[in-house]
N, CA, C and O atoms as a GROMACS GRO file, in nm:
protein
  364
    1UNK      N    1  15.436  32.703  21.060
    1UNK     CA    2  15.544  32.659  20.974
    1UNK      C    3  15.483  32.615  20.840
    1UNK      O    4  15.410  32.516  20.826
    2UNK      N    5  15.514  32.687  20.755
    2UNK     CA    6  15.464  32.617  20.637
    2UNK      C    7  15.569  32.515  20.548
    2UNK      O    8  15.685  32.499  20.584
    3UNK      N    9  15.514  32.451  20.431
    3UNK     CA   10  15.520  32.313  20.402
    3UNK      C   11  15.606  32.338  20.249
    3UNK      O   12  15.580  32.425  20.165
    4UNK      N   13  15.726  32.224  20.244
    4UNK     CA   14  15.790  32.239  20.170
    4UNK      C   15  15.708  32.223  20.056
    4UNK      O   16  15.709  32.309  19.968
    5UNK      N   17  15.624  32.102  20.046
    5UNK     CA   18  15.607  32.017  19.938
    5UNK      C   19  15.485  31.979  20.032
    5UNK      O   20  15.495  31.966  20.154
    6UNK      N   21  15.359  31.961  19.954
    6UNK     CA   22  15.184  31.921  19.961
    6UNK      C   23  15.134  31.775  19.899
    6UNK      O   24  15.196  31.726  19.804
    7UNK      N   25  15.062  31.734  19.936
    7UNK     CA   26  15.026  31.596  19.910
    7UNK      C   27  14.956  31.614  19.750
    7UNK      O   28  14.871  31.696  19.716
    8UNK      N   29  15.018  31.515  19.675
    8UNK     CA   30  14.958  31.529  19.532
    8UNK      C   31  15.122  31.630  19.432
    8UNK      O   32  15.138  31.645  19.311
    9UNK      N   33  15.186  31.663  19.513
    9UNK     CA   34  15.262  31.752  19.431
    9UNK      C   35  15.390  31.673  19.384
    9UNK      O   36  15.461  31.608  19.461
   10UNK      N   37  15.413  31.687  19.231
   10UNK     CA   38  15.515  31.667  19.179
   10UNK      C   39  15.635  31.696  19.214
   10UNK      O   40  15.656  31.814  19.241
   11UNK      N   41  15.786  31.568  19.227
   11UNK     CA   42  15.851  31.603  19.312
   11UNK      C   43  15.999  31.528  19.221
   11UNK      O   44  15.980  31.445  19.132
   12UNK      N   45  16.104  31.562  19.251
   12UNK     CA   46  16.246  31.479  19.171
   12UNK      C   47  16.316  31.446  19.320
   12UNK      O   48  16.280  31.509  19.419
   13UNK      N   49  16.415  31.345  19.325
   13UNK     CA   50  16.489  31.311  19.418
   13UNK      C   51  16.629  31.361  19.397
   13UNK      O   52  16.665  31.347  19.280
   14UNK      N   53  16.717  31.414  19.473
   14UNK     CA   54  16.810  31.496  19.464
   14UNK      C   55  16.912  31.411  19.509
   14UNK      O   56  17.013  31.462  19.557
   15UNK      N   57  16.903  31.301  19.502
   15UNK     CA   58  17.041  31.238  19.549
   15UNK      C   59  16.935  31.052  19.489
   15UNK      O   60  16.826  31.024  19.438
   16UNK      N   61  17.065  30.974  19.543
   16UNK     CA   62  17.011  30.825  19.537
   16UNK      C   63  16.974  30.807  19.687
   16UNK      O   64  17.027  30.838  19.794
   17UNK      N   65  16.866  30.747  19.653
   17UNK     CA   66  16.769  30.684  19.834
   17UNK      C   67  16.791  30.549  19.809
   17UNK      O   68  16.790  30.490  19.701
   18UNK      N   69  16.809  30.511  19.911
   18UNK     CA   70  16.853  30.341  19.935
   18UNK      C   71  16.759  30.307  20.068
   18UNK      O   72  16.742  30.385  20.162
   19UNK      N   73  16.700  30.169  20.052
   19UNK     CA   74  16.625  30.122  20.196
   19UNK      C   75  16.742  30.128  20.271
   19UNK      O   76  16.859  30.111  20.234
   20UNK      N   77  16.688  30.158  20.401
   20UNK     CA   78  16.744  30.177  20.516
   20UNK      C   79  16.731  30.042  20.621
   20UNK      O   80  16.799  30.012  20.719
   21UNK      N   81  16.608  29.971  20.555
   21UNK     CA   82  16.560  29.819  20.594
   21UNK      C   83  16.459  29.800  20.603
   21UNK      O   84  16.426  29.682  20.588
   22UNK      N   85  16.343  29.908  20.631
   22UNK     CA   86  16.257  29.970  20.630
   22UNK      C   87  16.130  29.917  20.545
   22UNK      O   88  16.026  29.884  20.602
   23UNK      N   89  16.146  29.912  20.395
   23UNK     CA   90  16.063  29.854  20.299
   23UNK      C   91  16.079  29.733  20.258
   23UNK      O   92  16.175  29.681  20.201
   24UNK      N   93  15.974  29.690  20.293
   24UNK     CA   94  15.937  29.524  20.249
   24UNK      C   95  15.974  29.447  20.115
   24UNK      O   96  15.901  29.445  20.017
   25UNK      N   97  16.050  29.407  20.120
   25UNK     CA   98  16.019  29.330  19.975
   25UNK      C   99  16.154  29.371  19.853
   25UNK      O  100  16.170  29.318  19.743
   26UNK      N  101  16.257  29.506  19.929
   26UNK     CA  102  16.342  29.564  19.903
   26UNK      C  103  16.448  29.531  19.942
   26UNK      O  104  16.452  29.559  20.062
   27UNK      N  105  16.596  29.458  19.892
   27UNK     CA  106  16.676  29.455  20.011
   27UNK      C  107  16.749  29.546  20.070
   27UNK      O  108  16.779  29.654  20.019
   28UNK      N  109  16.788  29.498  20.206
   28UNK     CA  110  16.841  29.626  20.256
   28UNK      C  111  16.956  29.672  20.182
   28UNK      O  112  17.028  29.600  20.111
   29UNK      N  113  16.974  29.846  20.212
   29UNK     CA  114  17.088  29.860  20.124
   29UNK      C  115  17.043  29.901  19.950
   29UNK      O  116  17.100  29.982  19.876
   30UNK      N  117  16.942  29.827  19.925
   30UNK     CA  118  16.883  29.826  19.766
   30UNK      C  119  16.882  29.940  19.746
   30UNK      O  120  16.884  30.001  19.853
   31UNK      N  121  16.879  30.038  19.618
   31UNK     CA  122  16.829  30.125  19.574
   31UNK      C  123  16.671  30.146  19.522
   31UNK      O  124  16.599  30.090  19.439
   32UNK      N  125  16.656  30.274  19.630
   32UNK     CA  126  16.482  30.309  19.583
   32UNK      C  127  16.464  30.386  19.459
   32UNK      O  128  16.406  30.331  19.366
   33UNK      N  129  16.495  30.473  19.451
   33UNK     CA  130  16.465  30.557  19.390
   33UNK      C  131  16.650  30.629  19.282
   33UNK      O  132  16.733  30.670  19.364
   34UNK      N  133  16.673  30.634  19.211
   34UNK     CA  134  16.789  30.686  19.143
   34UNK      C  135  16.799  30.841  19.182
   34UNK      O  136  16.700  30.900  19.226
   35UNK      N  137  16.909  30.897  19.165
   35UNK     CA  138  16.901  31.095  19.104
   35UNK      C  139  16.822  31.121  19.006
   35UNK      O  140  16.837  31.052  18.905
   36UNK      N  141  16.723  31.217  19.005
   36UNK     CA  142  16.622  31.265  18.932
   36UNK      C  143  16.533  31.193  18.916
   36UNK      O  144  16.450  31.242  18.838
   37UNK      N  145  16.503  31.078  18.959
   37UNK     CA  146  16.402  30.984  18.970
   37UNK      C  147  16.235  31.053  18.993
   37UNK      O  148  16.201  31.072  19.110
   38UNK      N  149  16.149  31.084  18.895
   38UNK     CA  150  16.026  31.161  18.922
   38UNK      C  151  15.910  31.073  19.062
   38UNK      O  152  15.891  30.952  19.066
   39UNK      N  153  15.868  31.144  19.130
   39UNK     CA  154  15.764  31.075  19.196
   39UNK      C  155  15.684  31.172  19.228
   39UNK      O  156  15.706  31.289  19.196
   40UNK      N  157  15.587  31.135  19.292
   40UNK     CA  158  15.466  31.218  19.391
   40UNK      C  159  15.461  31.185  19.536
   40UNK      O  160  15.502  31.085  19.595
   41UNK      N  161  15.394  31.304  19.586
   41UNK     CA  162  15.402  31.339  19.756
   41UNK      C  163  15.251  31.267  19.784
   41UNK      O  164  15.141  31.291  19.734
   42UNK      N  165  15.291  31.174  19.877
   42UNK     CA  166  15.167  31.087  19.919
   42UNK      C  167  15.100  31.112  20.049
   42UNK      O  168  14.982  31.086  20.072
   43UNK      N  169  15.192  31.169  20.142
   43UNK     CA  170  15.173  31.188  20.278
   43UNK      C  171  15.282  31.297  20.306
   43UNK      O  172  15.390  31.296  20.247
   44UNK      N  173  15.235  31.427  20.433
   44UNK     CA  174  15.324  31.492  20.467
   44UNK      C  175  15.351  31.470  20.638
   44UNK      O  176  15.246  31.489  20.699
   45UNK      N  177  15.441  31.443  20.707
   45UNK     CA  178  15.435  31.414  20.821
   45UNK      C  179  15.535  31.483  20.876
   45UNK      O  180  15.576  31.581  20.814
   46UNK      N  181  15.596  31.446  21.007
   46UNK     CA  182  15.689  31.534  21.110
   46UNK      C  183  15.760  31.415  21.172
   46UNK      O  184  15.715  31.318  21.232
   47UNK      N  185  15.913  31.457  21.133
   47UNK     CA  186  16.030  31.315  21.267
   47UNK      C  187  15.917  31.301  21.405
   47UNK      O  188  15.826  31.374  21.444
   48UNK      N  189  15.952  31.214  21.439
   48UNK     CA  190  15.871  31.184  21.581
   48UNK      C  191  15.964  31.330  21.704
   48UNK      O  192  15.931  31.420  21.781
   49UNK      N  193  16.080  31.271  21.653
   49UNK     CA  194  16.235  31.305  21.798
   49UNK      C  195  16.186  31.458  21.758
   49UNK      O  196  16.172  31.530  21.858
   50UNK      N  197  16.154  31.529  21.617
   50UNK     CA  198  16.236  31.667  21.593
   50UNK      C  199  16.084  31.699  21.507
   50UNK      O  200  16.076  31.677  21.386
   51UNK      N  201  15.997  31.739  21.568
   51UNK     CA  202  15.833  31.798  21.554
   51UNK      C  203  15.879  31.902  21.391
   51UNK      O  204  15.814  31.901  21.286
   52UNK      N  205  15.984  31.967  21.413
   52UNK     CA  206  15.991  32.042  21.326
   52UNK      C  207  16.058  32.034  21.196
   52UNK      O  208  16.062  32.129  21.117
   53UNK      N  209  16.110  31.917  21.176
   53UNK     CA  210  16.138  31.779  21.057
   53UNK      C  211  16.035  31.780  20.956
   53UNK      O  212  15.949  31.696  20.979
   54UNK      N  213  16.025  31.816  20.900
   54UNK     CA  214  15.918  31.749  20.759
   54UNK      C  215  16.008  31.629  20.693
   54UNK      O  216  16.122  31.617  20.646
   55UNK      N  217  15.896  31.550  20.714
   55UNK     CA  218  15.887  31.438  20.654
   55UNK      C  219  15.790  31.392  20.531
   55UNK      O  220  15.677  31.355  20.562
   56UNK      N  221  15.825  31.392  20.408
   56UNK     CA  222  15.702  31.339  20.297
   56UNK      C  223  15.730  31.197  20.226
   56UNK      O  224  15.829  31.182  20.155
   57UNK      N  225  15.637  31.096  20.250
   57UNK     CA  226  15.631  30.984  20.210
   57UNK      C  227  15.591  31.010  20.061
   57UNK      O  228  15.485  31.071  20.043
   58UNK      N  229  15.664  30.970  19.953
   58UNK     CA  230  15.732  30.979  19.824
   58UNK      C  231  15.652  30.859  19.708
   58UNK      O  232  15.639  30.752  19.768
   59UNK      N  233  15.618  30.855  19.616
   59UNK     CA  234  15.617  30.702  19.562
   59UNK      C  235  15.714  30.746  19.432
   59UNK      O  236  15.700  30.850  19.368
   60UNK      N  237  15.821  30.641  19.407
   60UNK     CA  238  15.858  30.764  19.307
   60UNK      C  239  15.859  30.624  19.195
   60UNK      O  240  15.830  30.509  19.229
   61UNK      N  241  15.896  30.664  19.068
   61UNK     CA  242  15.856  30.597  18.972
   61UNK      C  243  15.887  30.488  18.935
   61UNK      O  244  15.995  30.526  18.890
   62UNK      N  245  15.887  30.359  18.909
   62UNK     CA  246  16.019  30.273  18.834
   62UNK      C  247  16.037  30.296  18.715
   62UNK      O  248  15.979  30.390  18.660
   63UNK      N  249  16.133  30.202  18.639
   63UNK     CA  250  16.166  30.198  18.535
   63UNK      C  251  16.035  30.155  18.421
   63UNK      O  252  16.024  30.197  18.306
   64UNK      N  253  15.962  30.079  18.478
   64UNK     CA  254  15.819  30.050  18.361
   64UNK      C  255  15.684  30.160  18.414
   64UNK      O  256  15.564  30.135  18.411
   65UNK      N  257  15.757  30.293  18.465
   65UNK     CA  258  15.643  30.383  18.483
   65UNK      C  259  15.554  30.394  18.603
   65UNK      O  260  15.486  30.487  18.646
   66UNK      N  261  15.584  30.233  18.657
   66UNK     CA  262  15.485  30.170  18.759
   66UNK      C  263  15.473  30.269  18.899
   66UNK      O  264  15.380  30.196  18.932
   67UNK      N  265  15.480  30.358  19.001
   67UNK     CA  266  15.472  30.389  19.102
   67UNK      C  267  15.539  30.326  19.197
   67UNK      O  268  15.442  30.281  19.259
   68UNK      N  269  15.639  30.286  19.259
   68UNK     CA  270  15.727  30.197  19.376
   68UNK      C  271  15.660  30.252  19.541
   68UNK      O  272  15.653  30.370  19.576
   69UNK      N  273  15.635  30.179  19.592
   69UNK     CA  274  15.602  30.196  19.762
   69UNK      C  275  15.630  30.304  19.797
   69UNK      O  276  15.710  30.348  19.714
   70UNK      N  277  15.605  30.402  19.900
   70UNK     CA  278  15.639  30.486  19.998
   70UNK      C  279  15.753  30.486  20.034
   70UNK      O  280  15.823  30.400  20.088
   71UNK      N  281  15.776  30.631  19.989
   71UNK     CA  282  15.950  30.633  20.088
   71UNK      C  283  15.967  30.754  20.128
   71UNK      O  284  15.954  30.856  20.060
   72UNK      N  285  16.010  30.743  20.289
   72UNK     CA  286  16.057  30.844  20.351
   72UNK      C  287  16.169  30.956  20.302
   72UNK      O  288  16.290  30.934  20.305
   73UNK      N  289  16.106  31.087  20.253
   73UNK     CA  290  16.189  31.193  20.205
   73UNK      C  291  16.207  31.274  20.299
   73UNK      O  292  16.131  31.261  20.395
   74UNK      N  293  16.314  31.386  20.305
   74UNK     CA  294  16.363  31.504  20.388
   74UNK      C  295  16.382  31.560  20.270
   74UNK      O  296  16.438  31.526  20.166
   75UNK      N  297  16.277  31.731  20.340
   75UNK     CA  298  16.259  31.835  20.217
   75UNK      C  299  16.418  31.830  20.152
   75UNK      O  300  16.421  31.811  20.030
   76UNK      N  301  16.504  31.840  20.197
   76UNK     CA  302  16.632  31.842  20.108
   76UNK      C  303  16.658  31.744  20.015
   76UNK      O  304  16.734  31.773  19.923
   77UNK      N  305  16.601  31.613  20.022
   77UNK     CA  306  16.638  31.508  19.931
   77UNK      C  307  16.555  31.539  19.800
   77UNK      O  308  16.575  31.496  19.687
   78UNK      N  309  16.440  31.640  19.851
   78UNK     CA  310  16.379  31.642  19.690
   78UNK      C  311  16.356  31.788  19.658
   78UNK      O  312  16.328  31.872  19.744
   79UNK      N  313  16.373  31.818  19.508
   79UNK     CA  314  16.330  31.905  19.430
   79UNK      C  315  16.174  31.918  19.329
   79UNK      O  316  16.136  31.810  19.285
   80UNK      N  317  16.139  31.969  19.314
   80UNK     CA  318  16.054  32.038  19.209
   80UNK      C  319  16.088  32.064  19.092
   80UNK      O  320  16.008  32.043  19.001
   81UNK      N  321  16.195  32.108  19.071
   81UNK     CA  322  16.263  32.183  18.988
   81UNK      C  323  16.350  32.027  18.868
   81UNK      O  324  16.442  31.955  18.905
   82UNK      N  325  16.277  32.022  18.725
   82UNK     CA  326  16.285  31.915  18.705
   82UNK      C  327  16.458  31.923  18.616
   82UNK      O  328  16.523  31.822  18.587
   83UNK      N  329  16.490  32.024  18.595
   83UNK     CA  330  16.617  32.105  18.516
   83UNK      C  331  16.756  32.047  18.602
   83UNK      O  332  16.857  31.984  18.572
   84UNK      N  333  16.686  32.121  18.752
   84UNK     CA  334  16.800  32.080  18.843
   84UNK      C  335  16.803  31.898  18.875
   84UNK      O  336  16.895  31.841  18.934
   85UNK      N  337  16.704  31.843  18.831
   85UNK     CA  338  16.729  31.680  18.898
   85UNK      C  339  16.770  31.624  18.786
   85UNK      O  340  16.832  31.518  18.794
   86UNK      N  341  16.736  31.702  18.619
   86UNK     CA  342  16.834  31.596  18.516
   86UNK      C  343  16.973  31.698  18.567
   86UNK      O  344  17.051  31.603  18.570
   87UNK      N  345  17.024  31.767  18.592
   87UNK     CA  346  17.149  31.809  18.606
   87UNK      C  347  17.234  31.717  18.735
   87UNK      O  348  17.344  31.665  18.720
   88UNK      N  349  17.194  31.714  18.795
   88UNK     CA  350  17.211  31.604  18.948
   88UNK      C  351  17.254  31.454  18.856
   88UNK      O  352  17.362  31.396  18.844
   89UNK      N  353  17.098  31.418  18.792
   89UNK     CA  354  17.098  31.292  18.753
   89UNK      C  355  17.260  31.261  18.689
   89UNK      O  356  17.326  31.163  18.722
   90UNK      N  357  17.312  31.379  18.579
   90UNK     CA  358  17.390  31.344  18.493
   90UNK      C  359  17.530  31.354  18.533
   90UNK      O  360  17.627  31.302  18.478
   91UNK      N  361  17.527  31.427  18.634
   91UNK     CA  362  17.673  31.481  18.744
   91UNK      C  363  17.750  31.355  18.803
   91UNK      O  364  17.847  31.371  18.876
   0.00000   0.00000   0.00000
């Protein structure tokens, strides 16, 4: 099976990600990451339940540039394609 998205690779978020409860220091519910929000692929992993799940732990950017914690992505939540995530963003 090959891999949506590789560790080190530039990535946009295709929707808004919100903690799930998950990240420390975030409240639950909070928003992680916005639509089109730029980040990088830190880790590529697999659902535990569903082997065939890709899972990529995300850092995606804040507002002062800074890098924000790890967050659990599904190849569908993110793009590459930086055209399509300001179009998302602005929708």
């Amino acid at each position: 099976m090959s891999r949506h998205y590789e560790i080190g690779d530039l990535v946009y978020c295709t929707e808004d990600l919100f903690n799930d409860g998950f990240i420390p220091d975030v409240p639950e519910s909070g928003l992680l990451a916005a639509t089109g929000t730029r980040g990088v692929v830190v880790k590529v992993g697999f659902v535990e339940a569903d082997e065939g799940t890709e899972i990529y732990l995300v850092r995606f950017e804040g507002p002062d540039q800074v890098l924000g914690p790890p967050v659990g992505c599904l190849a569908e939540e993110l793009t590459q394609d930086e055209a399509e995530a300001k179009s998302l963003a602005t929708a």
